[in-house]
C-alpha positions as a Markdown table, in Angstrom:
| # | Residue | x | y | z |
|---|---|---|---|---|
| 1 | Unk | -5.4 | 92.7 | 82.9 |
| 2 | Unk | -7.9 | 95.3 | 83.8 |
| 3 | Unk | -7.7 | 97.3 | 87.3 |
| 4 | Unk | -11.0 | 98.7 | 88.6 |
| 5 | Unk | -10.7 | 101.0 | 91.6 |
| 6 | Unk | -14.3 | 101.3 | 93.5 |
| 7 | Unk | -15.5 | 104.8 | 94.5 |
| 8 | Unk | -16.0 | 103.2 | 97.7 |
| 9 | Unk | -14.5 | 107.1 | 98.5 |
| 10 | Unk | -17.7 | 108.5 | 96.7 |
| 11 | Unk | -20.0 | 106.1 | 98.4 |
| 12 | Unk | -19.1 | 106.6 | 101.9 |
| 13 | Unk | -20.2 | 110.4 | 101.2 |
| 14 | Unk | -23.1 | 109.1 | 100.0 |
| 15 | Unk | -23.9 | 106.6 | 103.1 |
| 16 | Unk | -23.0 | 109.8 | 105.2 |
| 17 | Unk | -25.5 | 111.9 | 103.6 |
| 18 | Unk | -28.7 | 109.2 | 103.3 |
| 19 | Unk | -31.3 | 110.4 | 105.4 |
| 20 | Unk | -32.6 | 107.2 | 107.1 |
| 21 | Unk | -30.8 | 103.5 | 108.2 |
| 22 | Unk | -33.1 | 101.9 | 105.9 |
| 23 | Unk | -30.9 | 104.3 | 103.2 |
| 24 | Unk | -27.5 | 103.8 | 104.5 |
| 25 | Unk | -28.0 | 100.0 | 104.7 |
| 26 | Unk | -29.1 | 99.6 | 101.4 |
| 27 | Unk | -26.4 | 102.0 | 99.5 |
| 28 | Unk | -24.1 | 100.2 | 101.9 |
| 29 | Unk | -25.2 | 96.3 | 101.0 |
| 30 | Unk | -26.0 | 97.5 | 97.1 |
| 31 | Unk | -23.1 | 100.2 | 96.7 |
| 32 | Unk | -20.6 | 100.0 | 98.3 |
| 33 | Unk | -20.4 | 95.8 | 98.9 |
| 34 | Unk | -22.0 | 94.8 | 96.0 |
| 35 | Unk | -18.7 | 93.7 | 93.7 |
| 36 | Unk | -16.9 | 92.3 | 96.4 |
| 37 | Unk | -20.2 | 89.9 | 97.1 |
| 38 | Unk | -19.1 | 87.2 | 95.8 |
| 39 | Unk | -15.3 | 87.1 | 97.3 |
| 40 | Unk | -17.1 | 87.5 | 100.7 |
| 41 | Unk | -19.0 | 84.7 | 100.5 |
| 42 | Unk | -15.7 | 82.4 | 99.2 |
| 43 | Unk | -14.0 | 83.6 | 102.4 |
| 44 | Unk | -17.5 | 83.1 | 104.7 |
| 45 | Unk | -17.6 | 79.7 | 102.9 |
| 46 | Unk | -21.6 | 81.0 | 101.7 |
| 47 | Unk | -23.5 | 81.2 | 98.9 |
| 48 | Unk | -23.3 | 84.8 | 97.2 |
| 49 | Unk | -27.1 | 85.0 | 96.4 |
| 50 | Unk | -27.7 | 84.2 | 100.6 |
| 51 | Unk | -24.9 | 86.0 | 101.6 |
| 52 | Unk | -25.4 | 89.2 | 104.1 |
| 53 | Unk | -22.2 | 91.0 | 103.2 |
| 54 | Unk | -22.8 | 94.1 | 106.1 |
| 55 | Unk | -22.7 | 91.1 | 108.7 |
| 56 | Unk | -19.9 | 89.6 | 107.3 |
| 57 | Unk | -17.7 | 92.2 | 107.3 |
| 58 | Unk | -18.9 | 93.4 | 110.9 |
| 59 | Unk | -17.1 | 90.5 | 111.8 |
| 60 | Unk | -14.1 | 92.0 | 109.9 |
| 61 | Unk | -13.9 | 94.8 | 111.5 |
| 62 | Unk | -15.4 | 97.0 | 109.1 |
| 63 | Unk | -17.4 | 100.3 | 110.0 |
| 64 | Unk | -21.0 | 100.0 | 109.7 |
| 65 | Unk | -24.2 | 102.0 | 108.1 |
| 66 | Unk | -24.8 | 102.6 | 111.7 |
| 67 | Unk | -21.7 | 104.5 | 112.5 |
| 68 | Unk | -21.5 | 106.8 | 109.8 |
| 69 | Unk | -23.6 | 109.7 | 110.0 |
| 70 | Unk | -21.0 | 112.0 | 109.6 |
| 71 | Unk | -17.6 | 112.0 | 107.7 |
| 72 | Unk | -15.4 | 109.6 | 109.3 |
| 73 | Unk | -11.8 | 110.8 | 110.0 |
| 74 | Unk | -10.3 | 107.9 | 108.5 |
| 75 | Unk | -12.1 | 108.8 | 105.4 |
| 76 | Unk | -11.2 | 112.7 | 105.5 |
| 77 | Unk | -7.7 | 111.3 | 105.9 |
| 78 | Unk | -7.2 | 108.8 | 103.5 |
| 79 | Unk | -9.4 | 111.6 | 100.6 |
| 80 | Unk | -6.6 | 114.0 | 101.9 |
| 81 | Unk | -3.8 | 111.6 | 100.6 |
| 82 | Unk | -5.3 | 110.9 | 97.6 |
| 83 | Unk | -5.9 | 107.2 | 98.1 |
| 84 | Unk | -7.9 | 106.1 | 95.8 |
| 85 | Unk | -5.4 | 108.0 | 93.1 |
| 86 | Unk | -2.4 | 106.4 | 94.3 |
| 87 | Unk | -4.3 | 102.5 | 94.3 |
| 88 | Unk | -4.6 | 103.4 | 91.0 |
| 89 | Unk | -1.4 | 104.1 | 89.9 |
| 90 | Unk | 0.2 | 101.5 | 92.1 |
| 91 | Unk | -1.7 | 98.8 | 90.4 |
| 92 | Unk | -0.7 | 100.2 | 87.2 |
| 93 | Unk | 2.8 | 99.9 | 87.8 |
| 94 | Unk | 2.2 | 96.3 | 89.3 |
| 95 | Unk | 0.6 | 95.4 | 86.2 |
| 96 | Unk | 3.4 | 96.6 | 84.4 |
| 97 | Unk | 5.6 | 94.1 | 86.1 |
| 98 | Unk | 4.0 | 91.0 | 84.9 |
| 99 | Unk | 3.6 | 92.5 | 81.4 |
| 100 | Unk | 5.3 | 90.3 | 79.7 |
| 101 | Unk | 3.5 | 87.1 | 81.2 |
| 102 | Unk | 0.2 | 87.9 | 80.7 |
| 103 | Unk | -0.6 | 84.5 | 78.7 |
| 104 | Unk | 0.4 | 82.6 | 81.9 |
| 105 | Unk | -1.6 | 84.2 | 84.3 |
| 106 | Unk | -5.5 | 83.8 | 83.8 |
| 107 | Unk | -6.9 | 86.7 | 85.7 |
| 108 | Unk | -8.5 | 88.9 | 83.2 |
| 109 | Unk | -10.2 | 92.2 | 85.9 |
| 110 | Unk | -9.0 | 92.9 | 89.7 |
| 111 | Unk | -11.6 | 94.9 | 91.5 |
| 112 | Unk | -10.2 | 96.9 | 94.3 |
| 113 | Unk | -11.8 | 98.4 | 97.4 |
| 114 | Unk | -10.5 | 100.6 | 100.1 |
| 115 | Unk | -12.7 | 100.3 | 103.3 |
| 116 | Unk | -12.9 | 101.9 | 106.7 |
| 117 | Unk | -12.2 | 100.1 | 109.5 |
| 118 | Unk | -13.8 | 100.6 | 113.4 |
| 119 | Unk | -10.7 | 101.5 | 115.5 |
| 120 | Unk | -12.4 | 100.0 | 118.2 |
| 121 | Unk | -12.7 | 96.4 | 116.8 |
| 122 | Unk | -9.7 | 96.4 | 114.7 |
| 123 | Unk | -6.6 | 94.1 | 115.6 |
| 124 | Unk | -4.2 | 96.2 | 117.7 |
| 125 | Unk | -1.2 | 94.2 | 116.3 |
| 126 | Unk | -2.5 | 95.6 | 112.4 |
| 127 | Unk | -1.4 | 99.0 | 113.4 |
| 128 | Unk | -4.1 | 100.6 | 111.8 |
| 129 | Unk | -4.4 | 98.5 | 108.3 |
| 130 | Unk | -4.6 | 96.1 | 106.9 |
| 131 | Unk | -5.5 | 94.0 | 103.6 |
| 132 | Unk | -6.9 | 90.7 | 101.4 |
| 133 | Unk | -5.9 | 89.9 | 98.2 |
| 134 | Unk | -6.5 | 86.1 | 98.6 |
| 135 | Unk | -9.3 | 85.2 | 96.7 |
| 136 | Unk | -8.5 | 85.9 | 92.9 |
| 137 | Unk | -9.7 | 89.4 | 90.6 |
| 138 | Unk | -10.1 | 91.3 | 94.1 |
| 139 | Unk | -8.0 | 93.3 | 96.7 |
| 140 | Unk | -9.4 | 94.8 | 99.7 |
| 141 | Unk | -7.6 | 97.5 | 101.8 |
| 142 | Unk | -9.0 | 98.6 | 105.1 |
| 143 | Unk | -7.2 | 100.9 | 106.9 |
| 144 | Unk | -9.3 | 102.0 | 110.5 |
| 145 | Unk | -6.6 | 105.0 | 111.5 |
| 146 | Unk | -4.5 | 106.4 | 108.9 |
| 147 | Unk | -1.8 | 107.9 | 110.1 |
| 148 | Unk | 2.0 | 108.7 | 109.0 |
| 149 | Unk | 3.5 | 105.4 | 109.8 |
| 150 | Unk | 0.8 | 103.7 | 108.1 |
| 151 | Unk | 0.3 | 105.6 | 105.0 |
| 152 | Unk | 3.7 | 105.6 | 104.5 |
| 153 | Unk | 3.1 | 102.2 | 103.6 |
| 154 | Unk | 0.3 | 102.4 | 101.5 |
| 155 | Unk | 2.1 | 101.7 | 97.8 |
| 156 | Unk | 3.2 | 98.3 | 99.9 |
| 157 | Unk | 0.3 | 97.0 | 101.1 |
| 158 | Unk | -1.1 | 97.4 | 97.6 |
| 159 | Unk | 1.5 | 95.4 | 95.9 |
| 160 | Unk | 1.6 | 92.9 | 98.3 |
| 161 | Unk | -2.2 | 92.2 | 97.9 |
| 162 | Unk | -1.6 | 92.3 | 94.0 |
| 163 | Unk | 1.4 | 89.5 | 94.4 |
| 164 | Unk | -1.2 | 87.5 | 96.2 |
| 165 | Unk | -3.7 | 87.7 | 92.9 |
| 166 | Unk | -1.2 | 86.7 | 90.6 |
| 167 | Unk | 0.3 | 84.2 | 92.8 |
| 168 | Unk | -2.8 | 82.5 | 94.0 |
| 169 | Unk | -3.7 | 82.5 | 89.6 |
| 170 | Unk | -0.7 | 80.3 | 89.5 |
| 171 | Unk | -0.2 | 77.9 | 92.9 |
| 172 | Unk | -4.2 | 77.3 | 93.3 |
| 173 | Unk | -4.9 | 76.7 | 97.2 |
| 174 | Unk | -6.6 | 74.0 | 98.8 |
| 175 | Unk | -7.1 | 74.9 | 102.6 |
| 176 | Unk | -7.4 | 71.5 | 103.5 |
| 177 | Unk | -4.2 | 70.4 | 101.8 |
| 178 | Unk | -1.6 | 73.8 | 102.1 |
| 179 | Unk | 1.6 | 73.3 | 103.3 |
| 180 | Unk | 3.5 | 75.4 | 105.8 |
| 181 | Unk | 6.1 | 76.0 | 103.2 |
| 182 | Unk | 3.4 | 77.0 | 100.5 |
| 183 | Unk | 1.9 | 79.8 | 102.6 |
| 184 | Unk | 5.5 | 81.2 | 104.1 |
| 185 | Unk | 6.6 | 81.6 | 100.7 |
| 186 | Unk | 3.3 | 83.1 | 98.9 |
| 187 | Unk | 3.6 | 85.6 | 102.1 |
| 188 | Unk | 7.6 | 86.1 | 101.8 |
| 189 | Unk | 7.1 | 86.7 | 97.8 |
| 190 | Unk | 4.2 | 89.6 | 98.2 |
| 191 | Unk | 6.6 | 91.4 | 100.9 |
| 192 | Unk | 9.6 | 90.8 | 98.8 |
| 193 | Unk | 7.2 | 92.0 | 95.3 |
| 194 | Unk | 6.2 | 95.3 | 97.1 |
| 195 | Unk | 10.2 | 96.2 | 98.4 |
| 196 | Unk | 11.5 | 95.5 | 95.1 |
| 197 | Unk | 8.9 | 98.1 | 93.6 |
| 198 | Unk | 9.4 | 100.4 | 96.7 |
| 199 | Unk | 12.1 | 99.8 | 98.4 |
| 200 | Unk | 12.6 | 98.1 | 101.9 |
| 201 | Unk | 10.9 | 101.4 | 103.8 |
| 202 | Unk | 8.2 | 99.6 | 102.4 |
| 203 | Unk | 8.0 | 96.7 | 104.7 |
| 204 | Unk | 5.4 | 96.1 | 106.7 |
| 205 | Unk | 5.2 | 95.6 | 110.6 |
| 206 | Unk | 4.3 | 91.8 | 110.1 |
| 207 | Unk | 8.4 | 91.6 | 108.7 |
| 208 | Unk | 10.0 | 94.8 | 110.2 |
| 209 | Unk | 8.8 | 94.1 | 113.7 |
| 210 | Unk | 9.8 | 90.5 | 113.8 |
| 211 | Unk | 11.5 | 89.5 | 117.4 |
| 212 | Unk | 14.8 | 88.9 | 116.0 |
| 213 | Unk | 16.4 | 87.5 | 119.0 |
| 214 | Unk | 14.0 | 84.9 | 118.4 |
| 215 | Unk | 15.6 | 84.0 | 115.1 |
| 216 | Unk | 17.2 | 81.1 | 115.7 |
| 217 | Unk | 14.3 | 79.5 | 117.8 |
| 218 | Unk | 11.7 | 80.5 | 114.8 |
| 219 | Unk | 13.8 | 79.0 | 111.7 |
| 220 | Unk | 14.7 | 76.0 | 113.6 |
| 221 | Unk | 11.0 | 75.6 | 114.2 |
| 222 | Unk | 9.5 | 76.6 | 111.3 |
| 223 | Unk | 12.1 | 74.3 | 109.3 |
| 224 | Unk | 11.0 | 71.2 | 111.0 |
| 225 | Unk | 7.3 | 71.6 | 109.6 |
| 226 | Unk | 7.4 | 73.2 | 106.2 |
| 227 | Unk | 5.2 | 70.2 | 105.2 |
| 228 | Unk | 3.0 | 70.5 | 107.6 |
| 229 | Unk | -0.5 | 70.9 | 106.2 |
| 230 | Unk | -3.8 | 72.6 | 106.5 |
| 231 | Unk | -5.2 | 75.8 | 106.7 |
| 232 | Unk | -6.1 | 75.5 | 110.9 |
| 233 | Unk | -2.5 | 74.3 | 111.6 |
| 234 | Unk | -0.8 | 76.4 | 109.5 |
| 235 | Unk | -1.9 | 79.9 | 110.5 |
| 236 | Unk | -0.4 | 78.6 | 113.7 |
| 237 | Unk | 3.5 | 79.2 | 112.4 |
| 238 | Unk | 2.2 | 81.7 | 110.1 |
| 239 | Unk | 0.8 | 84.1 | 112.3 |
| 240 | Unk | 2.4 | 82.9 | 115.6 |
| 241 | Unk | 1.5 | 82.7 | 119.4 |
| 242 | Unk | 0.3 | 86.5 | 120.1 |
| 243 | Unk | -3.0 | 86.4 | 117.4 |
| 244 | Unk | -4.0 | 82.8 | 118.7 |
| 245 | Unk | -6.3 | 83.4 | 121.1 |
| 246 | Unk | -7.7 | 86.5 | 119.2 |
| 247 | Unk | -8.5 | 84.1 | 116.4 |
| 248 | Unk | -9.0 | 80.4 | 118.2 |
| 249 | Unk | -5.6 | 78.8 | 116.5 |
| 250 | Unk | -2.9 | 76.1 | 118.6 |
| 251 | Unk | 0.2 | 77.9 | 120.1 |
| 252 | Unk | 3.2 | 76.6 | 119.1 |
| 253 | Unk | 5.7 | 78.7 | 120.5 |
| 254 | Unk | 6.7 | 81.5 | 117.9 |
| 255 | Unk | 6.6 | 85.2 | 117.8 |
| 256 | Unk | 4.3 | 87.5 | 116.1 |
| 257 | Unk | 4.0 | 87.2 | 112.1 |
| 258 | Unk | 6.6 | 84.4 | 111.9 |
| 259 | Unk | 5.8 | 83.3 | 109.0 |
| 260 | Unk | 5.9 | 86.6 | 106.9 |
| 261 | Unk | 9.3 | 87.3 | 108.3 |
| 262 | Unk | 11.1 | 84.0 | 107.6 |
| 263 | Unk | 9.1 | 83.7 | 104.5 |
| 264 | Unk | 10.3 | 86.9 | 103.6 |
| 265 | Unk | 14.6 | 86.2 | 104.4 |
| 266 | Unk | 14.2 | 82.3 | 102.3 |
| 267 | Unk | 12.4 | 84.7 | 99.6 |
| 268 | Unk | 15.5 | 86.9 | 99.7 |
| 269 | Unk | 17.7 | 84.5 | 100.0 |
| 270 | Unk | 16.8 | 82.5 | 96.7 |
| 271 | Unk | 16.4 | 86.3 | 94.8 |
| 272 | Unk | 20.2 | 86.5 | 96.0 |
| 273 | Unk | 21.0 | 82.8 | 94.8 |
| 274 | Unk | 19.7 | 83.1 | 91.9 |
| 275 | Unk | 20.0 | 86.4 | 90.4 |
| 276 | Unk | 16.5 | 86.0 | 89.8 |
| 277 | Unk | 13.9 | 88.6 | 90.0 |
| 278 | Unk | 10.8 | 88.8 | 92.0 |
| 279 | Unk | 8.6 | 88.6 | 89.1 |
| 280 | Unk | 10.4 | 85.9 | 87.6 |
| 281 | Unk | 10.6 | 83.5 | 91.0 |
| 282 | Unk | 6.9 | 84.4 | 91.3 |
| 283 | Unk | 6.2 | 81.5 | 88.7 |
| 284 | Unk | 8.6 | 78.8 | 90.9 |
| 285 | Unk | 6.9 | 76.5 | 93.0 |
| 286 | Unk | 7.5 | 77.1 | 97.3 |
| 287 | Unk | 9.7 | 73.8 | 97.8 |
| 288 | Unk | 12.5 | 74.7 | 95.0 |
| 289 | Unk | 12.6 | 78.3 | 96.5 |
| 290 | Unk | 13.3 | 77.1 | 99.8 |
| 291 | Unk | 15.6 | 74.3 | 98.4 |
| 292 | Unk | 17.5 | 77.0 | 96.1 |
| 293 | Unk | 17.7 | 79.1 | 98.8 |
| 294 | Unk | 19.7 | 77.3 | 101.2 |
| 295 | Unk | 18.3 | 79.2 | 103.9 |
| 296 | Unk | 17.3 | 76.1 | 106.6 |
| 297 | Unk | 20.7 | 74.2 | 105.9 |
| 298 | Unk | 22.3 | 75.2 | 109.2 |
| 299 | Unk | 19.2 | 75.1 | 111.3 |
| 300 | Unk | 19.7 | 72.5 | 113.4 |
């Protein structure tokens, strides 16, 4: 499996230094988007050739040619921890732990990009990052203000977006078809992939922030629709009731990041059963982990 980290680093600079818009939009469509085109225009549902990959990623939250005609400070920052350097070795080391099942996994390049978001139009709740590694061979990081608390969780969010390539190589998705239980446990397995490399400090908000008094409420919940399907009702128990207006889902009556978090304890729960590592119960379908795992039994 081959990692490619893009200079997006380099490129930035570059975009920075153009002279004209007509310059900084084209190194920025050309150079800096160009090997992600085609993942774009999976998630935008477009054809690649067509595809306007600086409007789609407005639309992400992503900075624009417009806004950089000096050095961001996100950039500065993230140069000044060595990124692009650690990406690199993180995804090594990720690599390393599926070593010895590369003849079941059919991804044969990941391309991975580290972006700068617009503070302004980011998603308050990401605390300053975020990532995508759903769509197979590429991972995107965006982080829009790098600070301590979220640097500190760089290795993390890289492993996690890795899990989510090699998982997605083996449990293809359909969105029309994916099951609540499918999704909480492809999210539960990338947060439990990245702690077991990293160690729970590792964690992200989406699981370390979770309401707990809520708990009870969530799994019960949760438990009575692990079969329910589809990618518009789904996000609904995935990312729960405080990102549903933002993003136009049904509430249904649980906290932030729901899913993550109770994926993430079932997830632990079946490593514990089992004696089983992460690596290892990345390759066992959703329903036997939360059967294995016993976690729902006494939710009722």
């Amino acid at each position: 499996m081959n990692i490619i980290v893009h200079p997006t680093d380099t490129i930035y600079q570059d975009i920075v230094s153009a002279k004209t818009i007509e310059d900084k939009n084209e190194l920025f469509e050309s150079a800096l988007l160009s090997p992600f085109k085609p993942a774009i225009a999976t998630m935008m549902y477009a054809n690649a050739d067509d595809l306007n990959a600086t409007e789609a990623v407005s639309n992400w939250g992503f900075i624009l040619p417009d806004e950089l005609s000096q050095t961001p400070p996100a950039l500065q920052a993230l140069i000044d921890f060595g990124a692009w350097t650690k990406a690199r070795d993180v995804l090594a080391q990720c690599v390393q732990q599926f070593r010895d099942y590369r003849q079941q996994i059919d991804i044969d390049t990941i391309v991975f990009g580290l972006f700068l978001g617009q503070q302004q139009r980011a998603n308050p709740l990401d605390k300053g990052y975020t990532g995508m590694g759903g769509i197979t061979g590429t991972i995107f990081a965006v982080y829009s203000d790098p600070n301590d608390y979220n640097l500190g969780k760089f290795n993390g969010l890289i492993a996690h977006e890795f899990h989510h390539n090699i998982h997605l190589s083996l449990f293809r998705w359909n969105h029309m078809e994916i099951t609540l239980a499918q999704w909480m446990i492809y999210e539960g397995m990338a947060e439990s992939f990245a702690t077991a490399l990293y160690g729970e400090d590792m964690l992200g908000y989406y699981v370390a922030d979770f309401d707990t008094s809520q708990l009870d409420s969530a799994k019960r919940l949760i438990a009575d629709n692990l079969q329910t399907c589809g990618f518009q009702q789904v996000r609904s128990y995935i990312y729960g009731d405080a990102l549903a207006d933002a993003f136009g889902f049904e509430k249904v009556g649980l906290p932030a990041f729901a899913g993550y978090a109770i994926g993430y304890q079932v997830v632990q729960a079946y490593l514990k059963q089992t004696g089983k590592t992460v690596t290892q119960a990345t390759f066992v379908p959703a329903n036997e982990i939360i059967r294995v795992s016993g976690y729902f039994e006494t939710t009722r």
